[in-house]
N, C-alpha and C positions, 0 to 999 in steps of 0.2 A: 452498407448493411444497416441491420436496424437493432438493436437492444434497449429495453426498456421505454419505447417509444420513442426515441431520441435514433438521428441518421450519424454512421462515421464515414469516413470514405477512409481506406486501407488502401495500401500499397502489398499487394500479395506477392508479388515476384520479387522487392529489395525488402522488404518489412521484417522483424522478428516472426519465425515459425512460419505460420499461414500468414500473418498480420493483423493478428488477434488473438488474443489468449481467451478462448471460449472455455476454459476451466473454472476461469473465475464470473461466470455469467450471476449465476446463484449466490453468491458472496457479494457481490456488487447491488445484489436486491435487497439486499442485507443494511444497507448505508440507509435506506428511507427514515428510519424513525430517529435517528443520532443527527441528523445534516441540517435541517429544516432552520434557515436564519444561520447558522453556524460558517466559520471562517477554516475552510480544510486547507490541509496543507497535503499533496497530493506527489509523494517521492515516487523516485525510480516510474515515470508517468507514464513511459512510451507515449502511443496517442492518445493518453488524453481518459481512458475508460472510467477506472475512477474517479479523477479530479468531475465529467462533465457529466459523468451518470450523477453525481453528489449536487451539482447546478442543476441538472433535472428535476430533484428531490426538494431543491428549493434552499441551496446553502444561499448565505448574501455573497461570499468572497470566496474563489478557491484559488488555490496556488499549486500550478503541475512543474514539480521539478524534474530535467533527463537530462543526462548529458550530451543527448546525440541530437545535432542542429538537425537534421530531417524529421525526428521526432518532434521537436518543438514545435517546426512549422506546421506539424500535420494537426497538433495539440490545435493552434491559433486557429486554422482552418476549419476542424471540428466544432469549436466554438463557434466560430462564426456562423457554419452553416446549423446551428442549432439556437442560434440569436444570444448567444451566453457572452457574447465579447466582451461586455464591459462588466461580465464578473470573472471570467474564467482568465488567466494570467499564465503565462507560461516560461520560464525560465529556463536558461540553458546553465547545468551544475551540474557540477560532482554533490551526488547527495551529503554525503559525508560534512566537505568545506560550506554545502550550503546550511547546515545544521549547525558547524563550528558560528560562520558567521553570526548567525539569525540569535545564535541564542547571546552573544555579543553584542549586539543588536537590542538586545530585549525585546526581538518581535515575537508573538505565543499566537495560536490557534483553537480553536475548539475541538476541531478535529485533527488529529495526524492520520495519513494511510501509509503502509512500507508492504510496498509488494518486490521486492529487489529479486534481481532473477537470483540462481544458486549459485549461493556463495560456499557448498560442499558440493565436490561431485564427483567425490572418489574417497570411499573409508577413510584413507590415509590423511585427507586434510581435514578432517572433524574437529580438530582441536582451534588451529583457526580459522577456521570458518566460525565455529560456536561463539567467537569470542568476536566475529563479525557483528554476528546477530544479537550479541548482545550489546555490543558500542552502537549499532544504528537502532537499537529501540530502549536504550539510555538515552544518547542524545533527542530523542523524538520526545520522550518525558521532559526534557527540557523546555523545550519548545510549548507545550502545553501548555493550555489554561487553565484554572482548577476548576477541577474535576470535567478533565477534559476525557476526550476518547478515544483510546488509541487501536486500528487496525494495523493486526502484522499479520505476515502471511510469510509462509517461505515453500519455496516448491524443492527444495533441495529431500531427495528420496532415505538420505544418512541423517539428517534433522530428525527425528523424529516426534511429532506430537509433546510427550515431555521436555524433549531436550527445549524444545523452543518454548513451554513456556518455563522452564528454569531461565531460558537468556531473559527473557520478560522479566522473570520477579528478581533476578541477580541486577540487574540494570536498576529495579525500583529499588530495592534494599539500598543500594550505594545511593540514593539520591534522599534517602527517608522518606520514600512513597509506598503507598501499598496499591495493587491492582483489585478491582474486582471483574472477572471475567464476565461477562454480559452473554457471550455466543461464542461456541467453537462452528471454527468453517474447515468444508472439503471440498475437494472439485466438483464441478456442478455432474449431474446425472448422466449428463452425454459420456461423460469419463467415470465409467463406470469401475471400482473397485474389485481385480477378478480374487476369489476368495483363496487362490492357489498361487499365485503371483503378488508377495510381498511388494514389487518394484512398484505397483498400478497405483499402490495407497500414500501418495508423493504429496501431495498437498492437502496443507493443513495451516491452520489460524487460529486468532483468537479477537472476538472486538472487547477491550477491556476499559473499563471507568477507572482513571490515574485518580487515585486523590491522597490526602498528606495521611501519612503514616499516624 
């Protein structure tokens, strides 16, 4: 398939969903003006969409973190067949421990992306889950550069638009950062919001400038 003028090759029978999250097309066209020269760090990667639409756009260095070894290889592959190999990188992690690490580490990025699938998906676990999405976009402030740029997304339908950017600005408060939101995101057009069906309006974002309090 083709997106943004760049090829992926999917695996539609073993892959997550179809083997492409086409929700996020629109939000990924989003990355052009923040990436250019910039060092992303590219969590929760599956194959690869944001970390190599962002080498598309012309980042120098991206880094796709998944946990799932068929994921990875597909990452490497998509690079390759889009000539990105010797920028796009792709590791095999738990986002979490690779965030513990890195900021141990004292590695920083220009860009962070968290598209993590739903970590609420049923009322009843909102309390932590909330407290998910706020420890994985704390620690992503960590990682930053200053006045770096942080995209979160969360497709969880109990998140709500506030709830998540409360996780954002609870996660910056605790670090002494403040955000400035630059663009809220929703699923791209094909996923159309039906005005009678609260469930359809599931995905939401924010691409936000970290800088010091």
């Amino acid at each position: 398939m083709k997106e943004g003028g760049l090829d992926f090759e999917l695996d539609v029978l073993q892959g997550q969903k179809t083997g492409w999250f086409y929700d996020q097309h629109d939000n990924r066209d989003r990355l052009q003006p923040w990436v250019k020269g910039a060092r992303v760090l590219d969590l929760f990667s599956y194959v690869g969409a944001w970390g190599i639409r962002a080498a598309g756009f012309g980042a120098e260095d991206v880094t796709c973190v998944d946990a799932s070894s068929s994921a990875v290889a597909q990452i490497e592959a998509n690079a390759r067949l889009n000539g990105f190999a010797g920028r796009v990188h792709a590791v095999r992690a738990d986002a979490f421990e690779f965030l513990r690490d890195a900021r141990a580490e004292k590695r920083h990025w220009d860009v962070v992306v968290l598209d993590p699938p739903a970590f609420i998906k049923r009322r009843k676990d909102f309390k932590e889950g909330a407290l998910a999405y706020r420890r994985i976009n704390e620690m992503a402030m960590q990682v930053l550069a200053r006045d770096g740029i942080l995209v979160s997304a969360s497709c969880s339908h109990h998140m709500g638009r506030p709830a998540l950017l409360e996780a954002i600005q609870t996660g910056a408060r605790h670090l002494d950062r403040q955000v400035q939101v630059l663009c809220q995101l929703q699923q791209s057009a094909d996923h159309p919001v039906h005005a009678a069906i609260p469930e359809t309006d599931y995905l939401k974002g924010y691409i936000g400038r970290v800088l010091p309090a």
